[in-house]
N, C-alpha and C positions, 0 to 999 in steps of 0.2 A: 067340362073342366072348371068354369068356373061356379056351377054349382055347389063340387067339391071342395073350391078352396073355401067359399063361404060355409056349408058345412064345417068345415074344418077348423080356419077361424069362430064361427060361434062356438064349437064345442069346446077349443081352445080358451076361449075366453068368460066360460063360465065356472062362477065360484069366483069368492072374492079375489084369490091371486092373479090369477088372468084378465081380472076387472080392473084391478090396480096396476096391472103392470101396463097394459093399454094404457089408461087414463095417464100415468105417471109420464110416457111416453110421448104422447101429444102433448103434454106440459112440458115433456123436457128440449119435444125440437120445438116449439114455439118459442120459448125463455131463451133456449141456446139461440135461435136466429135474432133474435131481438137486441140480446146482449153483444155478438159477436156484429153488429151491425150499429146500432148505437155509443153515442158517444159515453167515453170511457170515461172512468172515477168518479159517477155522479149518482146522487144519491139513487135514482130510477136505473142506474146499469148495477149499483149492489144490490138494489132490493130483485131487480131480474135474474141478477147473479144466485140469488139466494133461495129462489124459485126453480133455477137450475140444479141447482146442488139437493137440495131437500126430492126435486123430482128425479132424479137419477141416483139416486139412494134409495128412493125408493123401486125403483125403475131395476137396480141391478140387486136388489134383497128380494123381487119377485122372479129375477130370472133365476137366483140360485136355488129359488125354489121349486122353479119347475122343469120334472122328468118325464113329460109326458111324450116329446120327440123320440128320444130314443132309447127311453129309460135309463141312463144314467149319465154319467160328466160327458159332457160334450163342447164342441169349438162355442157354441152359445155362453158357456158356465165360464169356460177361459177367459173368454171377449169380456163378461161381467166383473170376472175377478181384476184385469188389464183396466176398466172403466175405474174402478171404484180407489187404483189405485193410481189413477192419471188426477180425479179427481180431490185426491188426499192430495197430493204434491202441488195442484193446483192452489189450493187451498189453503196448507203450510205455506206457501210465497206469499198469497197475499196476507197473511197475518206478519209474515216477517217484513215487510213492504211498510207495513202500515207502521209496525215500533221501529225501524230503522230508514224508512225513506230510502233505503237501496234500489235505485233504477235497475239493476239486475234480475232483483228478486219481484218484481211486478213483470219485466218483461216473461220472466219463465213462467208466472201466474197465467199473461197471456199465452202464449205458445203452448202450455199445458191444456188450458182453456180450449183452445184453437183444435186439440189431436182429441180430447175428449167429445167434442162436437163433431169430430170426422168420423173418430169410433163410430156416435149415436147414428149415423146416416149409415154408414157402412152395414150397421144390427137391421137398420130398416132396410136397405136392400137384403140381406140375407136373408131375413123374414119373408120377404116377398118373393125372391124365387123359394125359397120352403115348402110355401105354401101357392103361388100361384102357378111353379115350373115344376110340380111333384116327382117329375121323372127325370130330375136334376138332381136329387137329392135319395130318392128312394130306391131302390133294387142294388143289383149286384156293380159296385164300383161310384155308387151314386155317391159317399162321400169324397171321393178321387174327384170325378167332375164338378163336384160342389163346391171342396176346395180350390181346385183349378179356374175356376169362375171368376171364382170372389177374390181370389190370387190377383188377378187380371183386372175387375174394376179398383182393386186397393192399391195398387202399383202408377195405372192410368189416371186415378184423382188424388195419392199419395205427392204426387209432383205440384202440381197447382196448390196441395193446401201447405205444402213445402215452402214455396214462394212465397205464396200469404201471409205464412207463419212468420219467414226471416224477415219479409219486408216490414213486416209491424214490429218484429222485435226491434231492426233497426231504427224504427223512427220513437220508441221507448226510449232507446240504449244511446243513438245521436242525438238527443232531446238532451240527454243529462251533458253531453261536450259541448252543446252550442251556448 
C-alpha cells in the first residue's frame, strides 16, 4: 500500500504543476501556522501574511489545474474555488482595516484568515486519505465514503476552530470598547 501511494504521489507531482502545487502547499501551511500564531499587525505577521496569500494563489491556480483524479471538476476544484474566495474576502478586510481603522473589518480579516487555514489542513487530510486510504476513495461508492469521512473530520474540528475563531474575534472587537 504504501508503495502505491508513493508511486502515486511521485507520478502526481511531476511536471511543473504538481511541483508547484506541493511546494506552494508546504509554504502555505508553514506561513499560515506562523502567522495564525504570532503576534498580530507587525511588520513579520504582514510579510508572513503575504507569503500566505501569494502561496495559496498559487496553491489553488494549480489545483484548478489539475484533472488527473478524476478527470474532471471535483470536491478538490470546489474546495480551491471556496479558498481563493475566503482569501479575497480575507484580504478586502484587511485593506478596508488599514484606510479606515474599523476594528470589525480586521476582526473578519482574522476569522477569514482563521477558516482559510482550516480549509488548507482540511485539503491536506483529504489528500492524504486519497492517496494513502485508496479504497476510501476509489471503487463503487468510494466518493459516498470519501465524502462521509471528510463530513466527519470537518464537523469534529469545525467546532474548536469555531471557538478560536470567535474567541479572537472578541478580543479584536472588545479591544475597540475597552
Amino acid at each position: 500500500m504504501l508503495e502505491s501511494a508513493i508511486s502515486y504521489f511521485t507520478s502526481w507531482t511531476s511536471g511543473v504543476i504538481g511541483q508547484s502545487h506541493l511546494l506552494a502547499a508546504l509554504i502555505a501551511l508553514a506561513a499560515g501556522a506562523w502567522v495564525l500564531w504570532a503576534r498580530k499587525g507587525t511588520r513579520v505577521h504582514v510579510a508572513w501574511g503575504y507569503a500566505y496569500l501569494g502561496s495559496m494563489v498559487v496553491l489553488n491556480g494549480t489545483a484548478l489545474a489539475k484533472y488527473d483524479l478524476t478527470g474532471g471538476f471535483n470536491a478538490f476544484h470546489a474546495g480551491a474555488l471556496g479558498s481563493s474566495l475566503t482569501l479575497a474576502g480575507a484580504f478586502l478586510a484587511a485593506m478596508v482595516y488599514r484606510r479606515t481603522r474599523d476594528r470589525r473589518a480586521i476582526a473578519a480579516h482574522g476569522q477569514l484568515m482563521i477558516w482559510s487555514y482550516f480549509g488548507l489542513v482540511m485539503a491536506l487530510v483529504a489528500e492524504v486519505f486519497t492517496r494513502a486510504v485508496p479504497f476510501m476513495l476509489h471503487g463503487e461508492g468510494g466518493w459516498g465514503r470519501f465524502s462521509i469521512a471528510l463530513t466527519a473530520l470537518m464537523i469534529a474540528t469545525a467546532i474548536p476552530t469555531y471557538l478560536y475563531a470567535r474567541r479572537e474575534r472578541a478580543k479584536v472587537i472588545g479591544f475597540a470598547r475597552g
